[in-house]
C-alpha positions in Angstrom: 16.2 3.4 26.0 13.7 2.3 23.3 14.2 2.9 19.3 12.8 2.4 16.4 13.4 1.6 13.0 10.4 1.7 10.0 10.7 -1.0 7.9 8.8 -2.7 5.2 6.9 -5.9 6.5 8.8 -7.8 3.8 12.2 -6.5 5.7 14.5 -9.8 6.9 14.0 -9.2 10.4 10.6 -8.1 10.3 9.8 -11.6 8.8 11.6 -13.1 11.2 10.0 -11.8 13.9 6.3 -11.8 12.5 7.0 -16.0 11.9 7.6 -15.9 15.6 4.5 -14.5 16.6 2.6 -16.3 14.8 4.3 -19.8 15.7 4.0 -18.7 19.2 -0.1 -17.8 18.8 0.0 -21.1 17.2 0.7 -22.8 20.0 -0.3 -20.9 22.3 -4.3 -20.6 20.6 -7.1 -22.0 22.7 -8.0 -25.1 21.4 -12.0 -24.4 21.8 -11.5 -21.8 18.7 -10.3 -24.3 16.0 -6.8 -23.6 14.4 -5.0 -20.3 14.8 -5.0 -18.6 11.5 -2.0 -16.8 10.0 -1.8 -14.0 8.0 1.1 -11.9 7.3 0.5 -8.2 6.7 0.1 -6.4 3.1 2.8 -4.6 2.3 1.1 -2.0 0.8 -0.8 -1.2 3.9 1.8 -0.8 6.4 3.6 2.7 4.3 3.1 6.0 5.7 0.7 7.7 5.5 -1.3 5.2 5.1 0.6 2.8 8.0 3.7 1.9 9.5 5.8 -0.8 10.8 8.0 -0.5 13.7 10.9 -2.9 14.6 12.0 -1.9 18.6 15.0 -2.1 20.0 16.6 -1.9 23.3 20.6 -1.4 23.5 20.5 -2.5 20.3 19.2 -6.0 21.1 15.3 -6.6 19.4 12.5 -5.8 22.1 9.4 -6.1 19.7 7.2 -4.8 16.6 4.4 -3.6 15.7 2.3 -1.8 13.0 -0.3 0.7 12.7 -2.7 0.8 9.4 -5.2 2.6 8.2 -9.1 1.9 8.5 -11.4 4.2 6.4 -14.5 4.5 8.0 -17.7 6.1 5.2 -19.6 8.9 6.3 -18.4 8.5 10.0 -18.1 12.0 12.3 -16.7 12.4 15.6 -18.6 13.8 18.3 -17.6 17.8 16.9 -18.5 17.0 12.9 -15.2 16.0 11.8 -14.5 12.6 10.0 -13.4 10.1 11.8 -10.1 8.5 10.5 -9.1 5.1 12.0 -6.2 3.5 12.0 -5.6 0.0 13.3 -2.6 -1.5 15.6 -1.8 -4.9 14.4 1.1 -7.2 15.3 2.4 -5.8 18.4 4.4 -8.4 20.0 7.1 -8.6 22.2 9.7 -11.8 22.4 9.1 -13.9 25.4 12.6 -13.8 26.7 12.1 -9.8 26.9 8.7 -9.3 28.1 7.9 -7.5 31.3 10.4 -4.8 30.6 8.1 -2.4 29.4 8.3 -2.8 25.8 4.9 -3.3 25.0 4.0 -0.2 26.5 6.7 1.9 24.7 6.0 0.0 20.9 2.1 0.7 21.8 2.8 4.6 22.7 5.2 4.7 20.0 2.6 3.2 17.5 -0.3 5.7 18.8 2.1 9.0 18.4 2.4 7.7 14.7 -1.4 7.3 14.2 -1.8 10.8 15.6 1.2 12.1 13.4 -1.0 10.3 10.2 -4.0 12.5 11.2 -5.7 9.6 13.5 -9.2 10.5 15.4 -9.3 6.9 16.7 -7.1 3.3 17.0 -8.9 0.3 17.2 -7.8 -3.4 17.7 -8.9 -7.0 18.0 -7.0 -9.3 20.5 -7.7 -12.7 21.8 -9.1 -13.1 25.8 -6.5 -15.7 25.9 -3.8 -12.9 25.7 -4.4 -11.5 29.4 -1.6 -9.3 29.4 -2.2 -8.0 25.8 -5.7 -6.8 27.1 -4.7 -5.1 30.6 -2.1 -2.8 28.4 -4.6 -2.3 26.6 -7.0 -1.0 29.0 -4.3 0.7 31.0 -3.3 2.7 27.9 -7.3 4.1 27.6 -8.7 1.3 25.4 -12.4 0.3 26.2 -14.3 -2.9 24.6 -16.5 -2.3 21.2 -18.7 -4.5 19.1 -16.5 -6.0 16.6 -15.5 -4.5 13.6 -13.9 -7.3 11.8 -14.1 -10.8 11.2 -11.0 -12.1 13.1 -11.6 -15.8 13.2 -8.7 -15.5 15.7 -10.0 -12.6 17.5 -12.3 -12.2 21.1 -12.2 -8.9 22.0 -12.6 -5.8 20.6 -11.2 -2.2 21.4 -11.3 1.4 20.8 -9.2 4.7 21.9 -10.1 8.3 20.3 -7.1 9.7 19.9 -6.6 14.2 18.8 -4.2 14.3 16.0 -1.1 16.2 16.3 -1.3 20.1 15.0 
């Protein structure tokens, strides 16, 4: 069974884990894009209610993190005349050694009952084509393809899910 702890992006193992993402995008980066481009989180986005990072675990052993931020969007409405409040996944990453247990899924439902919980009409979030199994969980989980709403140098893709907040 999945857990998870809230930390601070500035927590130990949260560090840890975030330097082995991006080492592993690093390498991993299509050459044709230029140099992959770190950036670590700001703190100060990533504390509820505003955001959250999650460290999983499975059993006690780390399965993954991730985080959830938020977005505001001026003057937007949904589709009924409320404003829309996004919030953004961001650094959802599971070790290689433990991948294809699920734990993507579970960190990426986890992360979306948190956006709801903060109020959340939508989650959007930028991948890169060259993660193929990033982008079929995230179409699987009800994300469809959007005009880009950042400027990613590392990014390819674009997604969107309207979410209904939690009474």
């Amino acid at each position: 069974m999945v857990s998870f702890a809230d930390v601070a992006v500035t927590d130990a193992t949260a560090h840890r884990m975030l330097s082995d993402y991006f080492a592993e995008r690093a390498e991993t980066f299509p050459t044709i894009q230029g140099a992959y481009r770190t950036a670590f989180p700001d703190p100060g986005q990533f504390v509820p209610p505003k955001g959250v990072f999650l460290l999983a675990y499975d059993e006690g052993l780390e399965a993954g993190c991730g985080g959830i931020r938020e977005l505001p969007v001026p003057l937007s409405e949904t589709e009924d005349g409320t404003p829309v409040v996004r919030y953004e996944i961001k650094h959802l990453w599971v070790p290689p050694a433990r991948r294809g247990n699920g734990f993507g899924r579970a960190i990426l439902a986890e992360l979306e009952h948190r956006a709801r919980g903060f109020g959340a009409t939508e989650l959007v979030l930028d991948t890169n084509a060259s993660l193929e199994a990033a982008g079929g969980l995230y179409r699987s989980h009800g994300y469809e393809p959007i005009q880009p709403y950042n400027d990613n140098p590392n990014a390819t893709d674009w997604f969107r899910k309207p979410l209904t907040p939690l009474p």
